[in-house]
C-alpha positions in Angstrom: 146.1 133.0 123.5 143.4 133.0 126.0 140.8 130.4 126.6 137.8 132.4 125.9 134.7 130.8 125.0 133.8 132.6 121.3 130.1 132.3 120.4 129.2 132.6 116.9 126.8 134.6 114.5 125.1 134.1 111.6 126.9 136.2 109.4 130.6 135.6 108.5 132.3 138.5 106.8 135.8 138.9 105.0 138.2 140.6 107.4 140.7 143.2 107.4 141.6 145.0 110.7 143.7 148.4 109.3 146.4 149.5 112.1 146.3 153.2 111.0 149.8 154.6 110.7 151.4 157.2 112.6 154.5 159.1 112.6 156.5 160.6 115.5 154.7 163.4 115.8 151.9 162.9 113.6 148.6 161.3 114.4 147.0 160.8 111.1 144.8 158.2 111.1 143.9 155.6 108.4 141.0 154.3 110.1 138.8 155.3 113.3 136.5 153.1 113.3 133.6 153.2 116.7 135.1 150.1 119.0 131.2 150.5 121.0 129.0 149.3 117.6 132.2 147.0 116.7 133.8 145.4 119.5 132.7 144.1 122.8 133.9 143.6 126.5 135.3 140.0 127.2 136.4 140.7 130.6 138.1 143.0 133.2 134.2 145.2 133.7 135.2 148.6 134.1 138.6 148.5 133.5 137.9 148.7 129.2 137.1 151.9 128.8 136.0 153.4 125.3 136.0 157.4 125.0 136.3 160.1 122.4 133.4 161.7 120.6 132.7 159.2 117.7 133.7 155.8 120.8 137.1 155.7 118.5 139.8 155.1 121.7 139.9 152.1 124.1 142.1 151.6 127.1 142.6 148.4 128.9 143.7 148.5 132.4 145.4 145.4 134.6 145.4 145.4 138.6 146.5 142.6 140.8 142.4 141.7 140.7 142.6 141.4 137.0 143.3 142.1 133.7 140.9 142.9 130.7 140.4 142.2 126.9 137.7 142.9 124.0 136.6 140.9 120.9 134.8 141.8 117.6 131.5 141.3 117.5 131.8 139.4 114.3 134.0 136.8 113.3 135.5 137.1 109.5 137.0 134.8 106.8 140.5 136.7 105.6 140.9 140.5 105.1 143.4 142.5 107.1 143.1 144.4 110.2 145.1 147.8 111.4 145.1 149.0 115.0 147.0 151.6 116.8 148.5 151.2 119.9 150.4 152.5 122.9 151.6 150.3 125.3 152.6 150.1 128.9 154.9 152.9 129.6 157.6 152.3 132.6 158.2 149.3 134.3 156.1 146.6 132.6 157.4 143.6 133.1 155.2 140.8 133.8 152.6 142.7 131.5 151.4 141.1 127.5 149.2 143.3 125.4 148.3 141.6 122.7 146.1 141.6 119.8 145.0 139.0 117.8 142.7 136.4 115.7 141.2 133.8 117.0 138.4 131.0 116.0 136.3 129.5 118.4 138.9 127.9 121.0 136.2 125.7 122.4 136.5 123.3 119.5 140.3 122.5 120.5 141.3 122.4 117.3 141.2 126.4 116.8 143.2 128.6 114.4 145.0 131.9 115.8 147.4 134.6 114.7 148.7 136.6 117.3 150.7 140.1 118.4 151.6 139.6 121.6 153.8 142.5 123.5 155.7 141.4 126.4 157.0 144.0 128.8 159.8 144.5 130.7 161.6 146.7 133.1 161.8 150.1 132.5 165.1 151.2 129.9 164.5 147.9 128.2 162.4 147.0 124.9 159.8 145.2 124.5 159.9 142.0 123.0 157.2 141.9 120.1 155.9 138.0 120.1 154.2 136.5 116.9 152.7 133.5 116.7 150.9 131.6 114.3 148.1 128.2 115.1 146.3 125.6 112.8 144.1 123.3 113.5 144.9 123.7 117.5 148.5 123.4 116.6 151.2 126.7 117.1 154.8 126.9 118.2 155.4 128.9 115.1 156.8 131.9 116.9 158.8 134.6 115.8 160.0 137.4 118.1 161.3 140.9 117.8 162.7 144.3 119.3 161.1 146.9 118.1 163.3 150.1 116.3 161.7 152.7 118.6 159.7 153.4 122.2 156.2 151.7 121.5 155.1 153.8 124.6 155.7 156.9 123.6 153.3 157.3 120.5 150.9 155.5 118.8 152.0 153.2 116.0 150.1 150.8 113.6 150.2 147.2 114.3 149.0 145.0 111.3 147.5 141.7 110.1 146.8 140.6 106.3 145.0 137.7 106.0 144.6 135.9 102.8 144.8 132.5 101.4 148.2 132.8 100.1 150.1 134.6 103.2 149.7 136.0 106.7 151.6 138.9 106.9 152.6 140.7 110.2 153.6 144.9 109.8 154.4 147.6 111.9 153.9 151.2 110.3 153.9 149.4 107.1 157.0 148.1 107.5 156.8 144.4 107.1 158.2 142.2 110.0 157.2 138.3 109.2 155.4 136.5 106.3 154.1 132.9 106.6 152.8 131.4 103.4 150.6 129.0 103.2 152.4 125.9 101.1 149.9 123.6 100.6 151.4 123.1 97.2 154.2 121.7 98.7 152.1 119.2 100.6 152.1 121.3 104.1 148.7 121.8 105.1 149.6 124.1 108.1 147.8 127.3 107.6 144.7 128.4 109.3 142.1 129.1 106.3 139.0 127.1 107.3 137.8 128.8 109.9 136.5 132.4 110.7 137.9 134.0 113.2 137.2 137.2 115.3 139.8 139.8 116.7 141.0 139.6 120.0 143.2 142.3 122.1 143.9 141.8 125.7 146.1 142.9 128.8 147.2 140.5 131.1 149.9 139.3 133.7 152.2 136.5 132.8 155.6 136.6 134.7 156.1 133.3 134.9 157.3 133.6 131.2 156.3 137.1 129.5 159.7 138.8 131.1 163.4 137.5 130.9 162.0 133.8 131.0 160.0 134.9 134.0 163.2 136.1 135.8 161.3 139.5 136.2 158.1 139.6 138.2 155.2 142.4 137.9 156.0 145.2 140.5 152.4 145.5 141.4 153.5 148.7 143.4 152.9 150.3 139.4 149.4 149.3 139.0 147.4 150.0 137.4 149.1 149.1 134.0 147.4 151.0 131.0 147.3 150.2 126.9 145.5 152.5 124.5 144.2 151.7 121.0 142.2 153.5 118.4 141.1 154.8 114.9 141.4 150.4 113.8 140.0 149.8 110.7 138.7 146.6 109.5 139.3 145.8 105.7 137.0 142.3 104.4 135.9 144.7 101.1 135.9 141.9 98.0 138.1 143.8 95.6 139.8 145.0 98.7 144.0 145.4 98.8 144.1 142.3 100.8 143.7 139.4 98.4 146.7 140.2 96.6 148.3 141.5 99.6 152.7 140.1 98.9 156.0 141.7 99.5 157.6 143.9 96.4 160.6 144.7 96.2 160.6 147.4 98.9 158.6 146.0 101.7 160.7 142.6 101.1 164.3 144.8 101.7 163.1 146.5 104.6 161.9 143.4 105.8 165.2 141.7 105.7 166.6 145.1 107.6 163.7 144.4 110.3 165.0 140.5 110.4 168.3 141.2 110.4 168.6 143.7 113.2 165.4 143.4 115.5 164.2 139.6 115.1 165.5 137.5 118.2 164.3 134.1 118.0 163.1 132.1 114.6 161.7 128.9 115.3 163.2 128.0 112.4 166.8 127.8 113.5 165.8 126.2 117.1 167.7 122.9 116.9 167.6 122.5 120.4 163.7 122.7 120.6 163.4 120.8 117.4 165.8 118.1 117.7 163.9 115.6 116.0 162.5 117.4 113.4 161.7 121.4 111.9 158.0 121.8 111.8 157.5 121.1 107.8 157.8 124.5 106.5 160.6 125.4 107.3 162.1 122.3 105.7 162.0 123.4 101.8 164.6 126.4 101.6 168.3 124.3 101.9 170.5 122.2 99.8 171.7 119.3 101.7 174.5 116.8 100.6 174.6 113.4 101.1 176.5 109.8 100.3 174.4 106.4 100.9 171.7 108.5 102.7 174.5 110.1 105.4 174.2 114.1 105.2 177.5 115.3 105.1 176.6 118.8 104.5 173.2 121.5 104.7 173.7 124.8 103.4 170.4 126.5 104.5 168.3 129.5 103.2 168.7 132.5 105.2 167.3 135.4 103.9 164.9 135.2 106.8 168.0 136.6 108.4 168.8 138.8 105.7 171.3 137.2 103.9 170.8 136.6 100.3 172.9 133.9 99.4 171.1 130.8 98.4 170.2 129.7 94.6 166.2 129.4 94.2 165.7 132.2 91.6 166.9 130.0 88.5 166.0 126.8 87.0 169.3 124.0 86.9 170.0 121.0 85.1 171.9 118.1 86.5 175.6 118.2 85.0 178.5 115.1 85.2 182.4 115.1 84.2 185.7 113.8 84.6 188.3 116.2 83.7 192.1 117.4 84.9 192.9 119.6 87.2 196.6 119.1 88.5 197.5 122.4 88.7 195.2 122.1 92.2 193.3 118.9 92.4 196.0 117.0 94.2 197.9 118.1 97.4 197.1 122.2 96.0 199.1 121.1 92.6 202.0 119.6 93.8 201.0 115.9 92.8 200.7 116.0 88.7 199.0 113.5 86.7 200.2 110.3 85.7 199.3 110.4 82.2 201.3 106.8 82.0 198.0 105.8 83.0 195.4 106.9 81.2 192.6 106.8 80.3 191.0 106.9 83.9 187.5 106.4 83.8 184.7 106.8 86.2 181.2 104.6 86.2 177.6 106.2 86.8 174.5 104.0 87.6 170.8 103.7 88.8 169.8 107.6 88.8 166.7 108.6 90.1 165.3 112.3 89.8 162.0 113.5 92.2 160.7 116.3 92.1 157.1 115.6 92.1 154.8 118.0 93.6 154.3 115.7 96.7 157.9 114.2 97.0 159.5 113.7 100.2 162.2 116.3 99.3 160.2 119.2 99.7 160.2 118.5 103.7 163.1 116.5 104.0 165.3 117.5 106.6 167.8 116.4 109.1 166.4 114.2 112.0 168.0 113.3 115.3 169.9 110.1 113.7 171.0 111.9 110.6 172.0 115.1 112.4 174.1 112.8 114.4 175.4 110.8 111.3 176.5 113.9 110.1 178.6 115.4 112.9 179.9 112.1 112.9 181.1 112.8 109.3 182.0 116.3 109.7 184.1 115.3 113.4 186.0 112.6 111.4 186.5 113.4 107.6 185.8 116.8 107.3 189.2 118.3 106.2 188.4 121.8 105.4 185.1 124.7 105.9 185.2 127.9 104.8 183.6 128.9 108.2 186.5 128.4 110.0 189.2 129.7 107.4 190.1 133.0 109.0 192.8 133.4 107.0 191.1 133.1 103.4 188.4 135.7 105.5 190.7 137.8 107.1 188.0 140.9 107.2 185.0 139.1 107.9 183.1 135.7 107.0 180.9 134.8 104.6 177.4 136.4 106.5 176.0 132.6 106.5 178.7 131.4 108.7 177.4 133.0 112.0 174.3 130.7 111.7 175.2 127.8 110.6 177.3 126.4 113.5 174.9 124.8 115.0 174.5 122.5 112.0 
């Protein structure tokens, strides 16, 4: 986001920006904090505009001459952050409005976690853009629709920030978490380095609309977005530190990522060919003979789907046993008890599951993704995801994203 030069100040405070709820009609806020003693022009002159009696609203206009944006006047170390905000109404497309953390960019090795709000022509929905940067390094994006007109009211746009998780919300309503694993040896996750709070309007459409298939009709300008009543949460007994999903929050996450999210980084083979960024790495089973992969059965609940075992401890198990009444040719081949006993050998085991092993990130590579369709083109001999029969109503809910594997 950006490439503003971010200066910094003596004091470095705990941060939590609070997007203040509101309903359809309602405009109860949960913060309204003064944007003049707290936030500061970072460009566009006249066209940021604070009003209201207590300097609690801010617009930001864009113009073919430019665009604008504001920053805190501090920077802060965690907390959580609340804005509302009305976007763009009409045709925007070509327009982001964003809002977002940010540590000094200068350095090139900055940390960020960004809303960005990409518009489009008029009847169609915004696309809601996260985005998440360590050390310099992103492409950890996450995209959405949203479940209503985010131009027709104000609505609370959220950011916890704690050492544990970054969690992004909308009226509450939790759209993305990205935890910070570091006890599974994955060190991405921005938590050395204060940051201050960005929000911006700007013109992209060489990207920001359709894949930059849609170009700004300047003919609209000037393009308006509104926030107010933020609050800023960095208290040190404050919500934030323990900030996680319950039970609640997590299902109507999974209804968020199950109907609105659009794109996952997480399940773009084509973009990761060689290898999924690290997290994403630890929530599958995979199968495999003499280090081929014959088989990955991944963790979607991301996607809303429940179905994977990681809630209960399992120990390793090992038999030899009959079975004719299936095993061979669906039962019609019995055993040949003429020759038992049959016997089966075991030999050089090896169990890892030290805290640093390689399993944790292990994941298929270009070679041993194409060892395995190798495998699954030659000796496969039966999937589940392709028995229509056995699934005459529907499949199993996995089976829609796993085809690319």
């Amino acid at each position: 986001m950006g490439t503003l030069s971010i200066g910094h100040y003596d004091s470095v405070l705990l941060l939590k920006v609070a997007m203040v709820v509101v309903a359809m009609v309602s405009s109860t806020a949960y913060g309204a904090g003064n944007f003049r003693n707290e936030f500061e022009s970072t460009f566009g002159g006249d066209r940021v505009r604070i009003s209201g009696p207590s300097s609690e609203q801010l617009s930001l206009s864009l113009d073919q001459s430019s665009g604008s944006g504001f920053r805190s006047k501090k920077e802060y170390m965690f907390g959580r952050i609340d804005m509302q905000m009305k976007f763009v109404a009409g045709n925007s497309a070509g327009t982001v409005t964003t809002l977002y953390l940010s540590s000094d960019q200068s350095t090139g090795r900055h940390d960020e976690i960004d809303f960005e709000f990409l518009g489009n022509v008029t009847g169609q929905p915004y696309t809601l853009h996260t985005n998440v940067f360590s050390q310099g390094q992103g492409s950890r994006e996450q995209q959405f629709h949203l479940w209503f007109d985010p131009t027709a009211n104000f609505h609370t746009y959220s950011i916890v920030w704690n050492p544990q998780l970054i969690m992004f919300l909308v009226d509450e309503t939790p759209l993305r978490v990205f935890r910070n694993y570091e006890n599974k040896g994955i060190s991405f996750f921005p938590k050395h380095q204060p940051q201050r709070i960005y929000a911006s309007l700007w013109e992209a459409d060489d990207w920001a609309t359709q894949g930059g298939a849609v170009k700004t009709d300047w003919s609209k300008a000037p393009f308006t977005a509104y926030y107010r009543n933020f609050n800023i949460d960095n208290s040190p007994n404050g919500k934030w530190r323990t900030h996680d999903l319950d039970a609640n929050s997590r299902k109507r996450m999974k209804w968020v990522q199950k109907n609105y999210m659009i794109y996952d980084y997480c399940s773009d083979w084509k973009r990761f060919s060689q290898a999924f960024p690290p997290e994403c790495k630890h929530s599958k089973a995979e199968f495999l003979v003499d280090e081929t992969p014959l088989r990955v059965f991944r963790n979607y609940e991301n996607k809303g789907i429940s179905f994977f075992p990681k809630h209960q401890p399992q120990r390793i198990y090992a038999s030899l046993w009959e079975a004719d009444d299936w095993a061979t040719q669906g039962g019609a081949v019995k055993t040949d008890w003429s020759k038992a006993p049959f016997t089966a050998y075991y030999r050089n085991f090896n169990i890892d599951n030290s805290p640093n092993g390689k399993w944790r990130t292990h994941d298929l590579d270009a070679n041993s993704r194409k060892r395995m369709k190798w495998v699954q083109k030659n000796y496969m001999i039966y999937d589940y995801c392709t028995d229509w029969k056995r699934f005459s109503q529907a499949f199993p809910p996995e089976c829609k994203h796993s085809k690319a594997e």
